[in-house]
MARLUM-177292 format. One record per residue (C-alpha): residue in one letter; x, y, z. Coordinates in steps of 0.001 Angstrom, whole numbers. Last residue first. Layout:
N
+------+---------+---------+---------+
! rest !       X !       Y !       Z !
+------+---------+---------+---------+
!    A !       X !       Y !       Z !
...
+------+---------+---------+---------+
***
This chain:
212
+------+---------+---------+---------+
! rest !       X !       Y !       Z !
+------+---------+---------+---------+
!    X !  -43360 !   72687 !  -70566 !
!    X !  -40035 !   74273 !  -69978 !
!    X !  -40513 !   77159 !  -72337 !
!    X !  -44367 !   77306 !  -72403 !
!    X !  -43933 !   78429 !  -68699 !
!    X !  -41059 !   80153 !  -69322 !
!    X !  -43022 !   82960 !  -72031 !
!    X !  -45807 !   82776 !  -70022 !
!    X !  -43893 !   84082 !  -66836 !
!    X !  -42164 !   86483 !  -69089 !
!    X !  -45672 !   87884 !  -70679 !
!    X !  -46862 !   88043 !  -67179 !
!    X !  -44024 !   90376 !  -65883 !
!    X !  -44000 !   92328 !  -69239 !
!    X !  -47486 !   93426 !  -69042 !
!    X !  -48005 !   95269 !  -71516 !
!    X !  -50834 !   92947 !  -72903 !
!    X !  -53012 !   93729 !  -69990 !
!    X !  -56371 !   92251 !  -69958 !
!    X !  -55412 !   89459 !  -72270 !
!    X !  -51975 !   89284 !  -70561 !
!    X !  -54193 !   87970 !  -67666 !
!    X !  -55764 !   85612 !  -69355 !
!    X !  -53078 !   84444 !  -71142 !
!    X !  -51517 !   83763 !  -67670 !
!    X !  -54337 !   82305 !  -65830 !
!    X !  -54810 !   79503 !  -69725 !
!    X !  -50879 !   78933 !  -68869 !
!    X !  -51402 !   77739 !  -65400 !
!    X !  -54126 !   75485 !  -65515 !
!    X !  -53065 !   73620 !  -68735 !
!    X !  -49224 !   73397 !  -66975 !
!    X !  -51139 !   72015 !  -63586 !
!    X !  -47842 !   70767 !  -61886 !
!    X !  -48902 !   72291 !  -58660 !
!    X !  -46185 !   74924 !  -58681 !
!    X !  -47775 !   76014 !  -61991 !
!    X !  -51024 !   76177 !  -60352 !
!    X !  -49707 !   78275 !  -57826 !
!    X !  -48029 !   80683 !  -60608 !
!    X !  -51040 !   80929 !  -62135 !
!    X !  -53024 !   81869 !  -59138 !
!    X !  -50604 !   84397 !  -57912 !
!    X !  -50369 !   85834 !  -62279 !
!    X !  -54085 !   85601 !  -62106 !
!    X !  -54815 !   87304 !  -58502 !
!    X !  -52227 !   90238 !  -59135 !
!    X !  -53927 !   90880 !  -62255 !
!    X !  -57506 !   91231 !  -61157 !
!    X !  -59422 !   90569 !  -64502 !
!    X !  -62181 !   88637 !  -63394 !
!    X !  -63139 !   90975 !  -60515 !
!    X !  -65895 !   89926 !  -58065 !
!    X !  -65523 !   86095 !  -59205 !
!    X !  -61544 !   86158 !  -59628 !
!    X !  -61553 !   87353 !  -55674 !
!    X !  -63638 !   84275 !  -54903 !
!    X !  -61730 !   81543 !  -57727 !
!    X !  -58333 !   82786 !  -55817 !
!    X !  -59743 !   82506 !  -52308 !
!    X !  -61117 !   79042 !  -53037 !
!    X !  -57685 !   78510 !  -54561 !
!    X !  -55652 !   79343 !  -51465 !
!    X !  -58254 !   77262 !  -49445 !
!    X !  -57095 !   73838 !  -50926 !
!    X !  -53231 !   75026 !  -51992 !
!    X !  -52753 !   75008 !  -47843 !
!    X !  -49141 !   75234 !  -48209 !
!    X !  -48714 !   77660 !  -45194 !
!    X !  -46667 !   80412 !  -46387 !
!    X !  -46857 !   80493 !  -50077 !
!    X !  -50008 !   79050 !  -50575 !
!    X !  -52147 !   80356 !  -47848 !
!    X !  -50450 !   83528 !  -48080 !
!    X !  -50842 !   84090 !  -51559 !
!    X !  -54898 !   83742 !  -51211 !
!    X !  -55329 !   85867 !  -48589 !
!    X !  -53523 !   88236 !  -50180 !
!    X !  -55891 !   87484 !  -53914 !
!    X !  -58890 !   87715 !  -51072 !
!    X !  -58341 !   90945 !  -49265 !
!    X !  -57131 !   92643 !  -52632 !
!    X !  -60419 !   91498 !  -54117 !
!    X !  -62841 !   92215 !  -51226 !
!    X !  -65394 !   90307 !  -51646 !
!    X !  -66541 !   89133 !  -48368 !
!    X !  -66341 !   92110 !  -46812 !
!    X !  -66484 !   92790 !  -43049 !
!    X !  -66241 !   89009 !  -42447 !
!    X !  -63574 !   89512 !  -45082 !
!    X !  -61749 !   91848 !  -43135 !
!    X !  -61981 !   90135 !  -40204 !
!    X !  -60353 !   86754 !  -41688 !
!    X !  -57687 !   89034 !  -43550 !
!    X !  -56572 !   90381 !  -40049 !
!    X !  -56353 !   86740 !  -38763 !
!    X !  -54327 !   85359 !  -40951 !
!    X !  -52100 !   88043 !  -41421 !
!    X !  -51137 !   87523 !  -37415 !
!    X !  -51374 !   83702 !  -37848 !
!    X !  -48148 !   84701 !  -40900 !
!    X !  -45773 !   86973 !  -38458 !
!    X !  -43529 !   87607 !  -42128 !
!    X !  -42892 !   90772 !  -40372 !
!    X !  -42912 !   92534 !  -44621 !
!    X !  -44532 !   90678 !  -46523 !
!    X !  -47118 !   88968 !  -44270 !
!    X !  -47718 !   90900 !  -41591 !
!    X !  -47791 !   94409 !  -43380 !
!    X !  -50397 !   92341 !  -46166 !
!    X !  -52656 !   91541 !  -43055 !
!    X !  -51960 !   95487 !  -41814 !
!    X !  -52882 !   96449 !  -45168 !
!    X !  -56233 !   94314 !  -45392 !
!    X !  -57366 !   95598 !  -41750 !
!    X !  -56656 !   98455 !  -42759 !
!    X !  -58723 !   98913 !  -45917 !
!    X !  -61151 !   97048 !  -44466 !
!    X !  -62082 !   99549 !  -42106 !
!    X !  -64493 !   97784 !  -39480 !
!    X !  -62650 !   98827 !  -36317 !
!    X !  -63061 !  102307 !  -36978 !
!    X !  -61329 !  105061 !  -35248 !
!    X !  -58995 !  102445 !  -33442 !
!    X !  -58771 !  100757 !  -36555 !
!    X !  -57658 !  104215 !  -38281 !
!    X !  -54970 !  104360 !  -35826 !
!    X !  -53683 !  100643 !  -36136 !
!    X !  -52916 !  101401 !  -39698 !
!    X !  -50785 !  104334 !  -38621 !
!    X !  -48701 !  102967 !  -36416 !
!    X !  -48568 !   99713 !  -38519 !
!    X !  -46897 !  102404 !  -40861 !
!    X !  -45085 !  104018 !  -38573 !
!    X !  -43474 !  100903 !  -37821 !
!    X !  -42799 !   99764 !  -41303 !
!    X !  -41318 !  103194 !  -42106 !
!    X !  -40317 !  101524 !  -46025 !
!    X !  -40378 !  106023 !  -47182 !
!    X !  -42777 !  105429 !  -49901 !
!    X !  -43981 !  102220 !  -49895 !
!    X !  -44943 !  101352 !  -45934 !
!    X !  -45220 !  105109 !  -45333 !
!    X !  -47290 !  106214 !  -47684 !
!    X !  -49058 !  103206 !  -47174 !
!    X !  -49630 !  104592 !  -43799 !
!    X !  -50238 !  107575 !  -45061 !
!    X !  -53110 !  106406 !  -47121 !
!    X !  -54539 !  104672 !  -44171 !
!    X !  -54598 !  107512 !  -41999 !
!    X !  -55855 !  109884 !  -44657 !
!    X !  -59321 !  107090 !  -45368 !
!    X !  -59851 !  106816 !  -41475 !
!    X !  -59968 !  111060 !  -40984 !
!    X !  -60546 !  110638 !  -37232 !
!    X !  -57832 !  114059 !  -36536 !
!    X !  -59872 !  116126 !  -39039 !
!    X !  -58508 !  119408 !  -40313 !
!    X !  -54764 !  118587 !  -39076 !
!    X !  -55143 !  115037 !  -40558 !
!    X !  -56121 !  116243 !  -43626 !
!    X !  -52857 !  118825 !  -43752 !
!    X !  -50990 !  115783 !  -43323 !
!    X !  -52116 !  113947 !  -45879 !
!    X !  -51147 !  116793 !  -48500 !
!    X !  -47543 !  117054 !  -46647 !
!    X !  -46864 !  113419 !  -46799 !
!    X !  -48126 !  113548 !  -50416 !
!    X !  -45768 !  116324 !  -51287 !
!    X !  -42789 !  114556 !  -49110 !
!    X !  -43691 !  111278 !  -51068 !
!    X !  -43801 !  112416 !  -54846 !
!    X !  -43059 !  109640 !  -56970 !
!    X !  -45163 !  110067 !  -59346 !
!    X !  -48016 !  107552 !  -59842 !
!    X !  -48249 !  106191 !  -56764 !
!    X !  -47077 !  109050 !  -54136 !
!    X !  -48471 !  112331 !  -56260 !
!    X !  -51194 !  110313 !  -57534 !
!    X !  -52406 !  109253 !  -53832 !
!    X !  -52475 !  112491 !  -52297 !
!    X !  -54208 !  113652 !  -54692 !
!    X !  -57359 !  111084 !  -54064 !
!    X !  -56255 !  111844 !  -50045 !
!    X !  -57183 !  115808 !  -50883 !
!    X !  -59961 !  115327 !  -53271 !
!    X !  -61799 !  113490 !  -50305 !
!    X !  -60609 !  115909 !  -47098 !
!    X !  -62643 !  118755 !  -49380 !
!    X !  -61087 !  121605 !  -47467 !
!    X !  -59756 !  123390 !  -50641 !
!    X !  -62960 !  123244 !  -52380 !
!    X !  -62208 !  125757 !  -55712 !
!    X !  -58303 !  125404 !  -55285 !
!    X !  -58309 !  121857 !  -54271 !
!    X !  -60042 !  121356 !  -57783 !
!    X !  -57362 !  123296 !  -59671 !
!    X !  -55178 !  121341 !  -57796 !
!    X !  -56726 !  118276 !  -58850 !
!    X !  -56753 !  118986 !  -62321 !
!    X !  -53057 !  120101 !  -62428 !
!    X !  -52226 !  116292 !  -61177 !
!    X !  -54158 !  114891 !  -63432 !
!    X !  -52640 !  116106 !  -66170 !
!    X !  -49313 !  115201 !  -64869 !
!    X !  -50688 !  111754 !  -64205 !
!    X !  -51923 !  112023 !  -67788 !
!    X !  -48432 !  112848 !  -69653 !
!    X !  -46750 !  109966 !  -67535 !
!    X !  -49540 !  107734 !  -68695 !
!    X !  -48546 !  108559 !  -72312 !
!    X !  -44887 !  108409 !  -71942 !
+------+---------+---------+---------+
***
């Protein structure tokens, strides 16, 4: 209830802030972002990004937004790719889209050398970017069984942010998979550690010890 209250907060705070700088592209995509993410709101957001675009066509940061907005919100996968492919055409060194079009490959097209390559460039653009990495990670695992590299990419994204969620419960699970029990339950308390309502890890813990 709590974090419902403060998105709604939020979400007054930004508009007042729109309402002092209402051409600030910036506050825009950040309110753009709570409306989709945190409350559901994907024809507000839609209209919020759009408004960007209007104001400034090479906006990189709106594009990508709406193309998650799309992806997510209304599961367009072809706008979305539409739209990722946009902001690399304004910018061929956004990570951001060259990370969602790698995750757009590999969830949803499942077209696995294609998300391959778009995490490569994104981490010769960053090489510690955490999302980048962790999806990186998962898809060397779960697509192509190479549990070598998947862990170097696990270990990397855990070294910029040792309390990634996504990254413990992938890596935990992958060590569980590997017959690594130890491994697997020491990722999982860590992660419930820095998240303790999380009842997806606390489940996966709670089997783990089950059948070990």
């Amino acid at each position: 209830e709590s974090r419902r209250d403060g998105a709604g907060e939020a979400k007054g705070l930004y508009e007042r802030a729109l309402a002092v700088e209402p051409s600030s592209d910036e506050i825009a995509c950040d309110y753009a972002t709570l409306l989709h993410a945190r409350l559901g709101l994907a024809d507000e957001a839609a209209n919020v990004l759009k408004a960007v675009l209007e104001r400034n066509a090479t906006n990189v940061l709106a594009m990508c937004k709406y193309g998650r907005l799309f992806e997510d919100g209304y599961k367009q996968h072809d706008r979305a790719e539409e739209m990722y492919r946009r902001a690399l055409d304004m910018d061929p060194t956004c990570v951001t889209a060259l990370c969602s079009l790698g995750t757009l490959m590999q969830d949803i097209l499942q077209d696995y050398q294609s998300a391959s390559t778009f995490y490569r460039r994104a981490l010769e653009v960053n090489p510690k970017h955490t999302t980048t990495l962790c999806n990186y990670g998962t898809l060397l695992h779960d697509a192509m069984n190479d549990f070598e590299r998947a862990e170097d990419m696990y270990k990397a994204a855990l070294a910029t942010e040792p309390t990634h969620p996504t990254t413990l419960c992938n890596f935990a699970g992958m060590q569980r998979e590997r017959g690594d029990v130890a491994a697997a339950e020491k990722l999982y308390r860590r992660s419930i550690a820095s998240d303790p309502s999380d009842s997806v890890n606390l489940c996966l813990l709670a089997n783990l010890l089950r059948e070990a």
